[in-house]
LUMMARLUM-675859 format. One record per atom (N, C-alpha, C): atom name; residue number from 0; z, x, y. Coordinates in Angstrom, 2 decimals, always signed. Each point is the difference from the previous one (the first is absolute). Example, Ala and Ser with C-alpha at 12.3 -4.5 7.8 and 13.67 -1.06 7.14 Angstrom:
2
{site N	pos 0	pz +7.80	px +13.19	py -5.69}
{site CA	pos 0	pz +0.00	px -0.89	py +1.19}
{site C	pos 0	pz +0.00	px +0.90	py +1.20}
{site N	pos 1	pz -0.72	px -0.35	py +1.05}
{site CA	pos 1	pz +0.06	px +0.82	py +1.19}
{site C	pos 1	pz +0.73	px -0.77	py +1.09}
# end
This chain:
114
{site N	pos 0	pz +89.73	px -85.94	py +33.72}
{site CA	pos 0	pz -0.10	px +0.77	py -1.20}
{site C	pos 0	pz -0.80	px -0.73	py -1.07}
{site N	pos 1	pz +0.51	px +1.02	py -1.66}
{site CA	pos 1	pz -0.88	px -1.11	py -0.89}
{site C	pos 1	pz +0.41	px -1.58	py +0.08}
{site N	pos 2	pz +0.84	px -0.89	py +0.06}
{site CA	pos 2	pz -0.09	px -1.31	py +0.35}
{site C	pos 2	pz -0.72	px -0.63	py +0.77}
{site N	pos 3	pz -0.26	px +0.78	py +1.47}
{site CA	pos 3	pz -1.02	px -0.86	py +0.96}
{site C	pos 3	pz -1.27	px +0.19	py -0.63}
{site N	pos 4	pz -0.24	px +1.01	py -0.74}
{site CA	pos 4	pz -1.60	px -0.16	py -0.35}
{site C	pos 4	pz +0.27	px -0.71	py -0.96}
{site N	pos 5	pz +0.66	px -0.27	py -1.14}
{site CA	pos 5	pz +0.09	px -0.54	py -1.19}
{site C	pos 5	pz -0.30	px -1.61	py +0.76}
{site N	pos 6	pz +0.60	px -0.48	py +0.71}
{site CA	pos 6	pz -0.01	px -1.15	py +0.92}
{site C	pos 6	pz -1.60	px -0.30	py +0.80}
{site N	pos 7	pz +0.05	px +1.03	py +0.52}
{site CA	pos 7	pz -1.55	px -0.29	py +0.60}
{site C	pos 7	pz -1.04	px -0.06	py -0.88}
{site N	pos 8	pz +0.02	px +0.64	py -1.31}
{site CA	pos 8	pz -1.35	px +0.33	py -0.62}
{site C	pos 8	pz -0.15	px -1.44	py -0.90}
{site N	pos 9	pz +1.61	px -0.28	py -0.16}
{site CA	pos 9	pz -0.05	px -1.91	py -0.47}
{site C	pos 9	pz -0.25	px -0.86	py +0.50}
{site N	pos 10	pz +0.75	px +0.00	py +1.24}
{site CA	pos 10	pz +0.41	px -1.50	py +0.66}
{site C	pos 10	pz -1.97	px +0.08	py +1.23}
{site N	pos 11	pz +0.31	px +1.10	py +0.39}
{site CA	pos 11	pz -1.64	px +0.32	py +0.83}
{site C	pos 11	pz -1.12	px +0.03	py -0.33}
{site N	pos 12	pz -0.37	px +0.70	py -0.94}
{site CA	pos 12	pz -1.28	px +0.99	py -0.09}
{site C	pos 12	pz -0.14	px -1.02	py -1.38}
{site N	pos 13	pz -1.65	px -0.59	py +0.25}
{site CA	pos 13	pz -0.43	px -0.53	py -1.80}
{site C	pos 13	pz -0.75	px +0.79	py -0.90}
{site N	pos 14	pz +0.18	px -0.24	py -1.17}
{site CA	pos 14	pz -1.25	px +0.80	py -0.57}
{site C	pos 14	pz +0.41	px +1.64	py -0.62}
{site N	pos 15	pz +1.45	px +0.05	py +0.19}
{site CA	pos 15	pz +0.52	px +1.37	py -0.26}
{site C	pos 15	pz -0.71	px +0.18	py -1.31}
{site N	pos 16	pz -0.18	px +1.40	py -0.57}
{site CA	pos 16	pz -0.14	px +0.42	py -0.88}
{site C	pos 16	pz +0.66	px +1.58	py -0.38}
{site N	pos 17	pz +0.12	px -0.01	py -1.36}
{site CA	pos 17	pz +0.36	px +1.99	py +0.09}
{site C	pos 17	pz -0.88	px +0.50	py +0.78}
{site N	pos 18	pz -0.70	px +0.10	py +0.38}
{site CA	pos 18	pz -0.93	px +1.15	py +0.28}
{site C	pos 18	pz +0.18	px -0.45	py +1.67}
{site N	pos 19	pz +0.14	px -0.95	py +0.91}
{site CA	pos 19	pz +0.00	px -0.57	py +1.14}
{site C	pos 19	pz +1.66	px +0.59	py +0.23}
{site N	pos 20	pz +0.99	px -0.19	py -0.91}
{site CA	pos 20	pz +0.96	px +0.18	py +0.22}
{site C	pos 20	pz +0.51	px +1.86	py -0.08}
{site N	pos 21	pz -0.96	px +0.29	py -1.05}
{site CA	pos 21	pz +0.22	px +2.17	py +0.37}
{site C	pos 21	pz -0.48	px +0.26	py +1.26}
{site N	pos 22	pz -1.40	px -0.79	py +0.17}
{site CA	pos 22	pz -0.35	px +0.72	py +2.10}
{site C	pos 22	pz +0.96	px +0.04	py +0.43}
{site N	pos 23	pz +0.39	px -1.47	py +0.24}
{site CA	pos 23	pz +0.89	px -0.31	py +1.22}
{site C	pos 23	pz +1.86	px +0.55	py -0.20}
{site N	pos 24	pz +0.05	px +0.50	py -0.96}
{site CA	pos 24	pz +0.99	px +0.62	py -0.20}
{site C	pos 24	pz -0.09	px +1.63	py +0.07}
{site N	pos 25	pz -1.10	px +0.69	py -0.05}
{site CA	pos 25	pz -0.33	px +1.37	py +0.50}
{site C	pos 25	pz -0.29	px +0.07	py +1.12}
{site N	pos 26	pz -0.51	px -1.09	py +0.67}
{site CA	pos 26	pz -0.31	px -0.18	py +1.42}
{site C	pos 26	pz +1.56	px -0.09	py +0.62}
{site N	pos 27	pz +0.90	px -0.82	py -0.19}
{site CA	pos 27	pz +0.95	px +0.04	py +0.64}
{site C	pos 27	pz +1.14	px +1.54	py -0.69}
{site N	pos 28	pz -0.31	px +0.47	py -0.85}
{site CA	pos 28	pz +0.85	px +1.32	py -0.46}
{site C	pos 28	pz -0.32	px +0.56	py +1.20}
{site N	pos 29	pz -1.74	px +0.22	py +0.00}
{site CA	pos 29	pz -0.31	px +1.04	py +1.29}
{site C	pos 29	pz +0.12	px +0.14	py +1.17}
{site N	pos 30	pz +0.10	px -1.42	py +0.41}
{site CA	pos 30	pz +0.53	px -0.24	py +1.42}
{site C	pos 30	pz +1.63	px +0.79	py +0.34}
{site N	pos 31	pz +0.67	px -0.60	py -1.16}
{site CA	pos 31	pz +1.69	px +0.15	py -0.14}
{site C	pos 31	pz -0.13	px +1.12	py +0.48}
{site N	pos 32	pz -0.70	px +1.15	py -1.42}
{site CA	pos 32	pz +0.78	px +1.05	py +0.42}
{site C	pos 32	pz -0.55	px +0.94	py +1.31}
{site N	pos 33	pz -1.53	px -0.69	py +0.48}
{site CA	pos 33	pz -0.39	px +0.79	py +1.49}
{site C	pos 33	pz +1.25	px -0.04	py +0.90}
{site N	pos 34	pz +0.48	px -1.53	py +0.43}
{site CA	pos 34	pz +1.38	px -0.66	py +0.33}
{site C	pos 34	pz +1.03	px +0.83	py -0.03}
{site N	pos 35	pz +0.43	px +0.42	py -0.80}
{site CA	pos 35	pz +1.45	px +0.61	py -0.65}
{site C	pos 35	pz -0.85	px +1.66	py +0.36}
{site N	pos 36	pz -0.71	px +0.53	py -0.17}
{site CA	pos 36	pz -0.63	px +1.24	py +0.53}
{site C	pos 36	pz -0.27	px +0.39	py +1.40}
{site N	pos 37	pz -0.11	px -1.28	py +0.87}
{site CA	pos 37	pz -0.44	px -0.07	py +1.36}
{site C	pos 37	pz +1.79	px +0.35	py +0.59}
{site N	pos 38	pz +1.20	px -0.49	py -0.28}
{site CA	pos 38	pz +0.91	px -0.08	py +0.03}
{site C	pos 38	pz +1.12	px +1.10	py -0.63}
{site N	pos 39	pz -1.05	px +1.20	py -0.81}
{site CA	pos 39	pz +0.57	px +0.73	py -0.40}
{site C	pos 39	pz +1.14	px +0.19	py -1.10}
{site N	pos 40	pz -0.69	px -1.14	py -0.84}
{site CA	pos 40	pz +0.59	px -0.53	py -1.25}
{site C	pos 40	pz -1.01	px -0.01	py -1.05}
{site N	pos 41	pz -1.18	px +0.83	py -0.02}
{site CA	pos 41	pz -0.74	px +0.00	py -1.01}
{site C	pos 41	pz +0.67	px +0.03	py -1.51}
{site N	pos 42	pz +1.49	px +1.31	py -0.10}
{site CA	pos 42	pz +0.27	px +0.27	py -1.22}
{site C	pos 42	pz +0.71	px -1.15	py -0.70}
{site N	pos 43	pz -0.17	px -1.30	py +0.86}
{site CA	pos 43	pz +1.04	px -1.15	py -0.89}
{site C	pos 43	pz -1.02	px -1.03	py +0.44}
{site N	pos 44	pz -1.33	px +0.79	py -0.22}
{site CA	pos 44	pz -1.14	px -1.47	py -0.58}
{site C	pos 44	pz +0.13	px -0.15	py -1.58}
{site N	pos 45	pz -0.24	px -1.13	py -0.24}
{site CA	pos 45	pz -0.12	px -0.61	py -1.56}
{site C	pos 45	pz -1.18	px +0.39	py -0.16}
{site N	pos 46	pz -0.43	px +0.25	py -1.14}
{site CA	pos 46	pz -1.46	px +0.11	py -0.70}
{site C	pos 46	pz -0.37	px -1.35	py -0.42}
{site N	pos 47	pz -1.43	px -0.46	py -0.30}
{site CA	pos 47	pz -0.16	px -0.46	py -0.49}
{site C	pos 47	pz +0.39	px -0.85	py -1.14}
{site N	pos 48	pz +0.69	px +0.79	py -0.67}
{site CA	pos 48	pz +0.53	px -0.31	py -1.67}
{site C	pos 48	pz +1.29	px -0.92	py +0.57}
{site N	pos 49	pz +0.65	px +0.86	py +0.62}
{site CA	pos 49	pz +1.26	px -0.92	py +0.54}
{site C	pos 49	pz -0.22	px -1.11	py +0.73}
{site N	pos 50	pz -0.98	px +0.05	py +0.94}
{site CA	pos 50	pz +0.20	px -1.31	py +0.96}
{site C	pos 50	pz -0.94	px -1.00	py -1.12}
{site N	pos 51	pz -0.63	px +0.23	py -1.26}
{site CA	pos 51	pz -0.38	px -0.66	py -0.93}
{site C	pos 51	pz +1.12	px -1.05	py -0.61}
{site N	pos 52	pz +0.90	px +1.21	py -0.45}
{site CA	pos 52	pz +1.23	px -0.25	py -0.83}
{site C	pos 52	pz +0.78	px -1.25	py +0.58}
{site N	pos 53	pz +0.48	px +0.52	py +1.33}
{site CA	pos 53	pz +0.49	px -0.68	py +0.78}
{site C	pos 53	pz -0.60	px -1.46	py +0.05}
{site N	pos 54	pz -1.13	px -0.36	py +0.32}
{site CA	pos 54	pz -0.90	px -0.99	py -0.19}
{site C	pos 54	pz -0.14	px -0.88	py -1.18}
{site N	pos 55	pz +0.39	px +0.38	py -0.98}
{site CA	pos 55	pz +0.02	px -0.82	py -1.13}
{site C	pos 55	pz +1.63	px -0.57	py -0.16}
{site N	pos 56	pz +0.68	px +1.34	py +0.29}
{site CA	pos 56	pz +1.24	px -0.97	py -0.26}
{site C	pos 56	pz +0.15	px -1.49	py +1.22}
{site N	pos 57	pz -0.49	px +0.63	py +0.95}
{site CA	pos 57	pz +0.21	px -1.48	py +0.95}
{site C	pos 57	pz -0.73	px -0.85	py -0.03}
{site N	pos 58	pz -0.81	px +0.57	py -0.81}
{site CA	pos 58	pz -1.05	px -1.85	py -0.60}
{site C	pos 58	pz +0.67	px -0.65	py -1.12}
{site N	pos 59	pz +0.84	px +0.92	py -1.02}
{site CA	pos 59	pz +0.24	px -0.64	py -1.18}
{site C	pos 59	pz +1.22	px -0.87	py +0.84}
{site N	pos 60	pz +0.90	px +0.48	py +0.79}
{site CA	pos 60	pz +0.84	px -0.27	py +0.70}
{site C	pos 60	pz -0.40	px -1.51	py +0.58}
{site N	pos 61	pz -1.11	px +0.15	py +0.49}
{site CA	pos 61	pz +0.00	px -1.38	py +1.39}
{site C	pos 61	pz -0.87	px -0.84	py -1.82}
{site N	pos 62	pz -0.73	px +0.33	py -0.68}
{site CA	pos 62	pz -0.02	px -0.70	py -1.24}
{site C	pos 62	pz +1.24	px -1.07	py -0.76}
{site N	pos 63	pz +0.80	px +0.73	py +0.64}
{site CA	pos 63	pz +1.29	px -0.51	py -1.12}
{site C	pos 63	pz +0.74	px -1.15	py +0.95}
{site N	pos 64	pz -0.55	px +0.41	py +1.02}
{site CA	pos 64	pz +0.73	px -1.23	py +1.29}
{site C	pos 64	pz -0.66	px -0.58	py +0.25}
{site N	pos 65	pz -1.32	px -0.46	py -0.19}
{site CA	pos 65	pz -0.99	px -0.55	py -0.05}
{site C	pos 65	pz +0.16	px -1.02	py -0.98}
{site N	pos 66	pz +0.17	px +0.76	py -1.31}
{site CA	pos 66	pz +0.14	px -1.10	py -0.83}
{site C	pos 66	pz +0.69	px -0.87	py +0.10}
{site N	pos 67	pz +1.20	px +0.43	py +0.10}
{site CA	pos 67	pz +1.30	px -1.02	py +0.12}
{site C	pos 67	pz +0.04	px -0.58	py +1.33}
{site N	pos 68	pz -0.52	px +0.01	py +1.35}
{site CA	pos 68	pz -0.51	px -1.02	py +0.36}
{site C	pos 68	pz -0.96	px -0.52	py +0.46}
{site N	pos 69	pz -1.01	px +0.30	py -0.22}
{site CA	pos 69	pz -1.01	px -0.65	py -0.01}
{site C	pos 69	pz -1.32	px +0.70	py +0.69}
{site N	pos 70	pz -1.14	px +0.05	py -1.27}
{site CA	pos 70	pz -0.88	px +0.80	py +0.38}
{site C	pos 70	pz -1.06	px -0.38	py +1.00}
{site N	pos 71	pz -0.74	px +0.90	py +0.71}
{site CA	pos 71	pz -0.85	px -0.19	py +1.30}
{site C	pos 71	pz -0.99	px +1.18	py -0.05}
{site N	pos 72	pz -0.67	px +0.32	py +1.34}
{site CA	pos 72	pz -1.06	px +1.25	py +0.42}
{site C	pos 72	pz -0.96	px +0.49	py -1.79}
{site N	pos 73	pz -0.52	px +0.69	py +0.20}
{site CA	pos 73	pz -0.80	px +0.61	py -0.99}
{site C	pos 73	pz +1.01	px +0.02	py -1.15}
{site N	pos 74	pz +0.25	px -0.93	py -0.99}
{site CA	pos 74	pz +0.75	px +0.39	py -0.90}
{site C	pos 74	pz -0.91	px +0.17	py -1.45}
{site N	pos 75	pz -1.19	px -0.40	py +0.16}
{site CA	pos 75	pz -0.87	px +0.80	py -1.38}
{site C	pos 75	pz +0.24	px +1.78	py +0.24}
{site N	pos 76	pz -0.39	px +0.35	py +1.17}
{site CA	pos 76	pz -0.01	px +1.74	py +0.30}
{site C	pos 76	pz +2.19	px +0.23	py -0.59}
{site N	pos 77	pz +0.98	px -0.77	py +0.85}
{site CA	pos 77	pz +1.10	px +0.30	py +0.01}
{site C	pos 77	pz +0.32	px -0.12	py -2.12}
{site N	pos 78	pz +0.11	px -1.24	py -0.13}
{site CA	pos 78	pz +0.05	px +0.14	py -1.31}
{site C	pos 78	pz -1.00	px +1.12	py -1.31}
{site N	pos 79	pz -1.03	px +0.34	py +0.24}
{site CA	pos 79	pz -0.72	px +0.67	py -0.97}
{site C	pos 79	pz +0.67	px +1.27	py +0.24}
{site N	pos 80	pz -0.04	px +0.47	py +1.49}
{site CA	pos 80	pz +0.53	px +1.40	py +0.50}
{site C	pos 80	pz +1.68	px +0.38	py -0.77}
{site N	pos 81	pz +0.71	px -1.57	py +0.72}
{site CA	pos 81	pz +1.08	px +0.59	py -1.07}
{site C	pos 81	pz +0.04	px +0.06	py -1.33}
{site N	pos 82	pz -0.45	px -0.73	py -0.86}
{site CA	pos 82	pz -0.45	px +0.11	py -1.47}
{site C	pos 82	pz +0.02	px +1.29	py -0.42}
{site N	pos 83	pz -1.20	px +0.39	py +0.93}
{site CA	pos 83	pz -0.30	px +1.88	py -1.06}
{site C	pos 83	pz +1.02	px +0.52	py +0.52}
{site N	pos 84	pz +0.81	px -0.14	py +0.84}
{site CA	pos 84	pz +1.64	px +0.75	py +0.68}
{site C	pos 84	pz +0.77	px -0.54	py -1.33}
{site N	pos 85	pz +0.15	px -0.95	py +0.07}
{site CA	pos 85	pz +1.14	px -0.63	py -1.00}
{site C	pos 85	pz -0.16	px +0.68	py -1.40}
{site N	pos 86	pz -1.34	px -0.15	py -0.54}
{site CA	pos 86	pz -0.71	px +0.55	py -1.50}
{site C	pos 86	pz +0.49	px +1.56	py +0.08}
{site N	pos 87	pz +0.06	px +0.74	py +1.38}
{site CA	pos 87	pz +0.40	px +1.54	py -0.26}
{site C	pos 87	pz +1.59	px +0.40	py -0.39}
{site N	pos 88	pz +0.81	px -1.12	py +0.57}
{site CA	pos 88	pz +1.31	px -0.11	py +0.10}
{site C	pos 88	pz +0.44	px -0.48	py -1.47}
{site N	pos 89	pz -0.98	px -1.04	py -1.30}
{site CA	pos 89	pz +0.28	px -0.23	py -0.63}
{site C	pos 89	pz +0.06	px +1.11	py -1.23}
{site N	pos 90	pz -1.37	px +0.50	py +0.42}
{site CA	pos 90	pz -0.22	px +1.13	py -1.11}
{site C	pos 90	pz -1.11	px -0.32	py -0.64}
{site N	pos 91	pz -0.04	px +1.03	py -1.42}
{site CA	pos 91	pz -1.79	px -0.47	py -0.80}
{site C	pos 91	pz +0.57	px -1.06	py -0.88}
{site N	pos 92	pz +1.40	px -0.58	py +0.18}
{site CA	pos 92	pz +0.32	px -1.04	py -1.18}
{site C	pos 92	pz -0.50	px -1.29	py +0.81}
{site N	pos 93	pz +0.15	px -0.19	py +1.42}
{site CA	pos 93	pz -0.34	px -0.72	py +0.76}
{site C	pos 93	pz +0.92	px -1.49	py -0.51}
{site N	pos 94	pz +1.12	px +0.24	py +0.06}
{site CA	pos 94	pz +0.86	px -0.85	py -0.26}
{site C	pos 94	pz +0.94	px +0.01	py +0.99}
{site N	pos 95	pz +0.91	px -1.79	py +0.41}
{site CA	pos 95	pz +1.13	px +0.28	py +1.14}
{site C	pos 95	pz +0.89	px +0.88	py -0.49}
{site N	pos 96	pz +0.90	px +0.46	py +0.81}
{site CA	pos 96	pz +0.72	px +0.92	py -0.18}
{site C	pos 96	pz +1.28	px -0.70	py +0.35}
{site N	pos 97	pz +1.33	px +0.58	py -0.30}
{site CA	pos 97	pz +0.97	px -0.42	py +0.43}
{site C	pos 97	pz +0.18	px +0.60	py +1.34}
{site N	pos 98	pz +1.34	px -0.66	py +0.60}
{site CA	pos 98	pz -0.38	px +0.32	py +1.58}
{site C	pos 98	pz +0.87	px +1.40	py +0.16}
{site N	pos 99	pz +0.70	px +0.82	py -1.00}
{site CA	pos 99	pz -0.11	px +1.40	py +0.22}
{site C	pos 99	pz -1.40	px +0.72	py +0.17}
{site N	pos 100	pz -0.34	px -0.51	py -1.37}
{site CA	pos 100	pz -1.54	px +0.43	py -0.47}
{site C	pos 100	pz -0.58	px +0.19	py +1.48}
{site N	pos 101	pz -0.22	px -1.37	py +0.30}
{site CA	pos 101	pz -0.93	px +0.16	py +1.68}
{site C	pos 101	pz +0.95	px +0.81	py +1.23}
{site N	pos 102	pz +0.90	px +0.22	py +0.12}
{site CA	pos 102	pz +0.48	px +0.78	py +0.67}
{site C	pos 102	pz -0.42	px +1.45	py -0.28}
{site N	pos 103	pz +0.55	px +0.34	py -0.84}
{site CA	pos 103	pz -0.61	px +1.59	py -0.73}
{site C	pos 103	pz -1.28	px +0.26	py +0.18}
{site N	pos 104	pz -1.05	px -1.00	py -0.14}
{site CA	pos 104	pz -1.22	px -0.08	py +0.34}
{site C	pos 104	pz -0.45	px +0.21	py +1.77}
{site N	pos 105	pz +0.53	px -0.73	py +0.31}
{site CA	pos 105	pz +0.05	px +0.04	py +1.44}
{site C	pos 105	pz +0.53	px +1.03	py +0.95}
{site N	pos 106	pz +1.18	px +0.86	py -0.69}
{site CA	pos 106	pz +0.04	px +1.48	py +0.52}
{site C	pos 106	pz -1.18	px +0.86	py -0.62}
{site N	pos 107	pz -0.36	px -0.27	py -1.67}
{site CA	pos 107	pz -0.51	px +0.72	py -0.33}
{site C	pos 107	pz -1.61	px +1.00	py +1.04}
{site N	pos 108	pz -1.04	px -1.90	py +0.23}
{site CA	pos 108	pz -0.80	px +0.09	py +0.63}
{site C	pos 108	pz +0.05	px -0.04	py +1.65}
{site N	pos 109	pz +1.18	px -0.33	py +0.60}
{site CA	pos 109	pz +0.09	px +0.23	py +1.29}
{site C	pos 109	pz +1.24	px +0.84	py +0.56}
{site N	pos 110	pz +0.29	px +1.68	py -0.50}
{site CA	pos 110	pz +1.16	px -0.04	py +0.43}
{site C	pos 110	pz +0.29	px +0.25	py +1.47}
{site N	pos 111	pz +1.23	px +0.14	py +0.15}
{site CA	pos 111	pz +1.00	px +0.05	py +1.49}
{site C	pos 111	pz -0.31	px +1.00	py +0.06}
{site N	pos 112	pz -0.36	px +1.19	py -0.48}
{site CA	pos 112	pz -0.03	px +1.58	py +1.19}
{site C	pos 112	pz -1.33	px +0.18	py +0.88}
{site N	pos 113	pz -0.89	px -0.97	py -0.46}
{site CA	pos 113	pz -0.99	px +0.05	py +0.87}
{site C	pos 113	pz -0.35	px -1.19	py +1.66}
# end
């Protein structure tokens, strides 16, 4: 899922960028949902937007475990990427938040029904 790519596009692949990282993330949406369609599960493919969504939370995720122990793989792409994640979660005050604050935030921009 989003973790193994979040993992591969770090620890593997150099040179990530946004724009390296939307292909290869529409590239693998499209595969998914041929996959899940071939199998007769087309109506519970993710779109794009979601397997996006999904994708950021498990970078900010493997970000935060990263930090605390110890960083490795592409971490200019891992750190900048989470940044503008983190900056959306903060708001336009762009200040830490308390850790409700980031919770609320974190359903806000990633919720559970999807």
């Amino acid at each position: 899922g989003s973790a193994d790519l979040v993992m591969l596009f770090v620890s593997a692949m150099e040179g990530m960028c946004a724009e390296r990282e939307g292909e290869l993330l529409a590239k693998y949406c499209s595969l998914l949902q041929e996959a899940l369609a071939a199998h007769g599960l087309g109506g519970r493919a993710p779109s794009l937007e979601q397997v996006t969504r999904h994708y950021e939370l498990a970078l900010i995720d493997f970000l935060r475990f990263l930090a605390g122990w110890g960083m490795w793989g592409d971490t200019e792409y891992l750190v900048a990427r989470g940044s503008v994640i983190l900056d959306r979660l903060d708001g336009p005050a762009r200040e830490p938040l308390p850790p409700q604050g980031y919770l609320d935030a974190v359903y806000r921009e990633f919720p559970l029904d999807e």
